[in-house]
N, C-alpha and C positions, 0 to 999 in steps of 0.2 A: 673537396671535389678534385684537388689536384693543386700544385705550388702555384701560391700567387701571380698575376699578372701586372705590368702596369698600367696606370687608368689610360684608356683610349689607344691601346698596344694593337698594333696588326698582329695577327697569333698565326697568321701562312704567309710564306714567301709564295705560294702558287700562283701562275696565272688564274686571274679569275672568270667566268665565262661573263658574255657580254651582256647576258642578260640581270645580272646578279650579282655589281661589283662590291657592296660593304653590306654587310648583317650587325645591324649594333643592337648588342645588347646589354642594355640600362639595371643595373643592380647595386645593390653596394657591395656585395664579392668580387669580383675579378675573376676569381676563378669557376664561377659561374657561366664564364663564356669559354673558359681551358674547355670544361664540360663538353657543352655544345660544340664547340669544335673536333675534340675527337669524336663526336657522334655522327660530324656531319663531313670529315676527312677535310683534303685540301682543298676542294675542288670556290669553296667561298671563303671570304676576304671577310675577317669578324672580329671587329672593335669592341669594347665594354667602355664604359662611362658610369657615372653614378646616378641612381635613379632619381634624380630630379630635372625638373625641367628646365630649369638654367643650364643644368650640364649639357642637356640631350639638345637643346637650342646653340651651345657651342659647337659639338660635334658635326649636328646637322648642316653647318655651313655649308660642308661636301657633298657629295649627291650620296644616296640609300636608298638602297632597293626595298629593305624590310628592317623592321627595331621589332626586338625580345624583347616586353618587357617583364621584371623578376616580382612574381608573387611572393611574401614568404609571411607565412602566418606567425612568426616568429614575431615579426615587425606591425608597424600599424601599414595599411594594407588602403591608405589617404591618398599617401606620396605618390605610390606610383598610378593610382589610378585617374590624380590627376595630371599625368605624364602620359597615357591613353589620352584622356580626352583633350589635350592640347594636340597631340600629333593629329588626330582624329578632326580637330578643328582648323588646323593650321597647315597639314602637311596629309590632306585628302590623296594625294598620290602614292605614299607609302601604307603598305601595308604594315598592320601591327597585330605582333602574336603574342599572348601571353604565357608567363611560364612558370612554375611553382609545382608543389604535390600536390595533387589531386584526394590525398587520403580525406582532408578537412574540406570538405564543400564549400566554406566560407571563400575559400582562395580560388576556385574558377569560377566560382558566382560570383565574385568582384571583378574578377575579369572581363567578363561576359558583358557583364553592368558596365564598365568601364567603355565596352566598345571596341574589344578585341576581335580579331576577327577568327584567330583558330587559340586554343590552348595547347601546352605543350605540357604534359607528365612527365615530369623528372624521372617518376617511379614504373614508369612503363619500362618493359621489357626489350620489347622491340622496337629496336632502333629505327624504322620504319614510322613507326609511329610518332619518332622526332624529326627526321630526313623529309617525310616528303611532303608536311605540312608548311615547311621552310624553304622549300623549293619552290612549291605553288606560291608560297606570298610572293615570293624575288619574282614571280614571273608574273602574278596578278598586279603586281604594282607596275609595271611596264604597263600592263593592257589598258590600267584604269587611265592612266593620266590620257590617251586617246577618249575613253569611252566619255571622260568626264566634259567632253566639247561635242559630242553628238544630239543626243535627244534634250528636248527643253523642258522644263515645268511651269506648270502655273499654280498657285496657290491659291486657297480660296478660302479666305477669312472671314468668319462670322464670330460675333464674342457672344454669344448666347443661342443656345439651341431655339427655331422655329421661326426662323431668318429665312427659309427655303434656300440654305446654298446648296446642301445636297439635292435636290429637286434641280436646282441649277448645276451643279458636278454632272450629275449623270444625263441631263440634256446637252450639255456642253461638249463632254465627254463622246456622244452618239454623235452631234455635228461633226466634230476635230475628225473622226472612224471615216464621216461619208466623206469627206476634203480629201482624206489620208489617202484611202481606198481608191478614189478616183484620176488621182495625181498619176504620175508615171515614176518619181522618185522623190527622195528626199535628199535637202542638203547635210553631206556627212554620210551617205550611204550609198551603194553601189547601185542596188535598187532596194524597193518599199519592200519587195517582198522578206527583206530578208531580215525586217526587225517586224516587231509585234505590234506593231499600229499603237495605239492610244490606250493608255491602263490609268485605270482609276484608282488610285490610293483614297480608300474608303477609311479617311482618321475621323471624323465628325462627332459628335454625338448627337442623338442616341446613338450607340453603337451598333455598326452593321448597316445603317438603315438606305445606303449606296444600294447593299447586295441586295434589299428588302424592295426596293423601288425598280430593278431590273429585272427581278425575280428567280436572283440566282442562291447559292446557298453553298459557296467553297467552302473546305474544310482546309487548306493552309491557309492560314495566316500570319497576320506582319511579325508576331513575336517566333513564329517559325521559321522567318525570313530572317527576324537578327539572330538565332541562333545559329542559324544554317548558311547564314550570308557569304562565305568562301566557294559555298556549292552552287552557287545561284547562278545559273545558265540558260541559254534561251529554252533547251529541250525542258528543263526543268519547269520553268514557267510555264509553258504549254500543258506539259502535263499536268501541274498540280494548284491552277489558277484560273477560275471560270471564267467562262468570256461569254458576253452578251451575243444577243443576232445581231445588232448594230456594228459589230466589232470589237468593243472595248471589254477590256481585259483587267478583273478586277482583284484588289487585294486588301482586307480588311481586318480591323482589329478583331484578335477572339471576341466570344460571345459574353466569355468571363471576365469581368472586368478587372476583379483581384490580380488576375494573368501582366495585365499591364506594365506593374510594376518591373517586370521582366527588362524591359525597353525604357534606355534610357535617353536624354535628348538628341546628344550626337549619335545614339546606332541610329536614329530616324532618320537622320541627315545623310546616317552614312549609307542606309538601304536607298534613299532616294539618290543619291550620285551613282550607288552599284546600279540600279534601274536604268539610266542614262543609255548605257549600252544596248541595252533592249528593243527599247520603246522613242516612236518618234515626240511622242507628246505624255508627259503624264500629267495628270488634273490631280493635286491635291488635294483633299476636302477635310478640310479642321474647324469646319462650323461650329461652335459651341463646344470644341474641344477644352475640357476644365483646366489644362495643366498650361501653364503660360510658357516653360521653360520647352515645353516643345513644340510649341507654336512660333515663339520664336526661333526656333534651330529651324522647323519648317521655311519660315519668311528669309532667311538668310541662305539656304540651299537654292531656292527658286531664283529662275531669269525673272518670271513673273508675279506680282502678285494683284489681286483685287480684293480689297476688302466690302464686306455685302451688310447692309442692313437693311430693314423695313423702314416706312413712314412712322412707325411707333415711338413714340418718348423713349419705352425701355430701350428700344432697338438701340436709337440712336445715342444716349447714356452710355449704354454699356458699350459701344464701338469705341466711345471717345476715352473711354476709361483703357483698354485696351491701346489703342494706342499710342496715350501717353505712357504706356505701360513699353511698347515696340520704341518709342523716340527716347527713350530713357537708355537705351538698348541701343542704341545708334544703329535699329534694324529698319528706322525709315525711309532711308535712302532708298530701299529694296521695294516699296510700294508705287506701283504703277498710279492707283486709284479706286476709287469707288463705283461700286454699283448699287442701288435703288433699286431694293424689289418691292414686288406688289403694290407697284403704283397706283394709285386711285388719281385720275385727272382732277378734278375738282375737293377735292378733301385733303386733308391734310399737308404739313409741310414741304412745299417745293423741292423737288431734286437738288434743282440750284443751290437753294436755302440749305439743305443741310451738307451738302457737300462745301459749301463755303463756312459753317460752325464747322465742320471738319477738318478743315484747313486742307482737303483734298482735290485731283483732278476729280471732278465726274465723267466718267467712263462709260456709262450704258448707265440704260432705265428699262424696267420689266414692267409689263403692265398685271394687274393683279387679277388672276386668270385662274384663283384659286376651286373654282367649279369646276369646269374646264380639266385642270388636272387631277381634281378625286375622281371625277368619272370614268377619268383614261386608267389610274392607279387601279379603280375596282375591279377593271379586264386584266390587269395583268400587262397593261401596255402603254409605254413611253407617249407622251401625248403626242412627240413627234409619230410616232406610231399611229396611232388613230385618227388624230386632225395635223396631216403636216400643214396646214394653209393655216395654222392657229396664231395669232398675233405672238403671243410668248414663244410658239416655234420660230416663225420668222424671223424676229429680235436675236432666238439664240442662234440662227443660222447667221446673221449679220457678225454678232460678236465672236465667232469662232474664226470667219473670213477677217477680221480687222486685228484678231492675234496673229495670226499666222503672216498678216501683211507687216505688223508692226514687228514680226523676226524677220522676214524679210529683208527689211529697210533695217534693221540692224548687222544684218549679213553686208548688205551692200555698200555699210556705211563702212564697217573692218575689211571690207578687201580679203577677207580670207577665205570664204568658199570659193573656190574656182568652178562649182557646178552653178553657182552662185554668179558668177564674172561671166559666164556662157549661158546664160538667159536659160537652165536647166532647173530641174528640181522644183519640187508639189511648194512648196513656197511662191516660187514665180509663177507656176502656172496659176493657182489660186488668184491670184493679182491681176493674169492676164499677159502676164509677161513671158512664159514659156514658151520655147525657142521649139519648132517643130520635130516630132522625131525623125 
């Protein structure tokens, strides 16, 4: 591709623009980056290093706007994809493109997998086609590390499907809409209007059964999201992501489940920080989602998390197996606590009791109000919808006021929102504490 470089060599004297001051790109050629720099002129400042992640964790000391990193079907196609998903775990602010032929499938389908966020063709023609995917990154990685302090998550953990979290996701979800909607702003935004209120990340299984329980029926979905992840913008989302009457705004695994494989743990991670910017609250729901490895990348993305079981032996079995599965994982730190659904007052094991085998806070109790919501689900409508006066309505309207307080009081404790320090933004007011307009 052109006469060698040396490892870690600045390849322009140019000033660099401000938005975009180092491009490294990770291969075991050198001249891999000669390459991409005459495609991409003087105008960016572009390192090589050797694709591993010792190397890329040296370089990195300095600040980077974007890493290349080099596909080659020639090589085993391990190394660098576990130099993806270390940046991708470690270094959420920079953008990461990958770059190889595109003739072998196998080589941007490892990329993809990996949790790149554009690929780059060697073989393409037009230079356009390498210029302005590499431009966007240097400028999407400035925007992320803002967006990545905006909107919050919450997580919702079930380890076996028929736990009712989704049943709880999308009541949850409708609560957070009516608080959001009724506020006057949020902290981290100018005003409410200008983000997408509350979106539901429908990961659960059975699969879909978010969009099933709303009665909506998107055709984008999350594996559309990590392929597409560079393009993901507010207009975007509006367009092509259904949204309840309640407000909330929903985004869900394909229907096909084989499709999954598509999506690996860190793009899950990484769609859920790209969302951040959108959305003032998203409610994850991975109730009985089977794959642990992205359950865990879930629990570690989230401010928040609740893990949810029933009264039932299996319930509670299989939470604690899980678990020890997240503490193995040093992902416990990340767990708020427990919630107790389908309480029976008198029958079975005590909230208390099992949240204490749990070795959990207990967080909320649901009461088991399973009539109550087939009848509301047969119409087509949210129970909050049919009986908002419904004890499980009330409960989740309590629980959505005592999140938003509990970020609150996290705001207040960091000193860093200044809407926050002036008694402003739908957090304070929620609480009571918002400062008159």
């Amino acid at each position: 591709m052109g006469a060698p470089l040396p490892s870690s060599s600045v390849l322009t004297s140019g000033t660099p623009p401000p938005v975009a001051r180092r491009v490294l790109v990770a291969s075991q050629d050198p001249s891999d980056a000669q390459w991409l720099q005459m495609r991409l002129g003087q105008a960016l400042q572009i390192e090589h290093c050797l694709v591993s992640v010792e190397a890329v964790v040296e370089v990195m000391a300095q600040s980077v706007s974007a890493v290349v990193v080099m596909f080659d079907a020639r090589s085993d196609l391990t190394q660098p994809s576990q130099v993806v998903q270390w940046l991708r775990k470690y270094k959420t602010e920079v953008s990461v493109l990958g770059m190889g032929y595109a003739n072998s499938a196998a080589v941007p389908l490892a990329a993809l997998r990996a949790g790149v966020k554009d690929f780059l063709d060697i073989s393409a023609t037009d230079v356009e086609d390498i210029r302005k995917p590499v431009w966007e990154a240097c400028m999407r990685g400035n925007v992320e590390r803002a967006d990545v302090s905006r909107g919050k998550v919450l997580a919702l953990v079930g380890a076996r499907a028929g736990m009712g979290v989704t049943t709880l996701a999308v009541h949850l979800s409708a609560a957070l809409a009516a608080l959001h909607d009724a506020a006057p702003a949020t902290p981290g935004y100018e005003a409410a209007s200008e983000d997408l209120g509350i979106g539901l990340l429908d990961l659960g299984f059975p699969l879909r059964d978010g969009q099933m329980l709303l009665g909506l029926n998107g055709r984008f979905h999350m594996v559309d999201a990590v392929q597409g992840v560079n393009r993901l913008d507010k207009a975007m989302l509006e367009a092509t992501l259904p949204r309840h009457i309640s407000g909330t705004t929903v985004l869900s695994w394909p229907s096909q489940s084989h499709v999954l494989r598509e999506v690996s743990p860190l793009s899950t991670s990484s769609i859920i920080q790209r969302m951040r910017g959108f959305f003032a609250w998203q409610v994850v729901d991975v109730g009985g989602f089977p794959s642990p490895d992205i359950v865990q990348e879930v629990v570690q993305a989230a401010d928040h998390v609740w893990v949810v079981c029933d009264q039932s032996v299996g319930g509670i079995v299989s939470l604690s197996e899980l678990l020890k599965n997240l503490r193995s994982n040093a992902a416990v730190k990340s767990i708020d606590g427990l919630v107790v659904n389908r309480v029976y007052k008198t029958q079975g094991l005590p909230p208390a009791d099992i949240a204490k085998r749990l070795a959990l806070p207990l967080l909320h109790v649901l009461p088991h109000r399973e009539e109550a919501l087939l009848k509301s689900s047969s119409s087509g409508l949210l129970l909050s919808e049919s009986v908002p006066s419904d004890p499980y309505v009330q409960d989740i309207k309590k629980m959505a006021v005592s999140l938003v307080e509990a970020n609150a009081s996290s705001h207040r404790a960091d000193g860093n929102s200044a809407q926050m320090k002036s008694g402003k933004g739908w957090l304070s007011w929620v609480s009571g504490k918002g400062g008159a307009a």
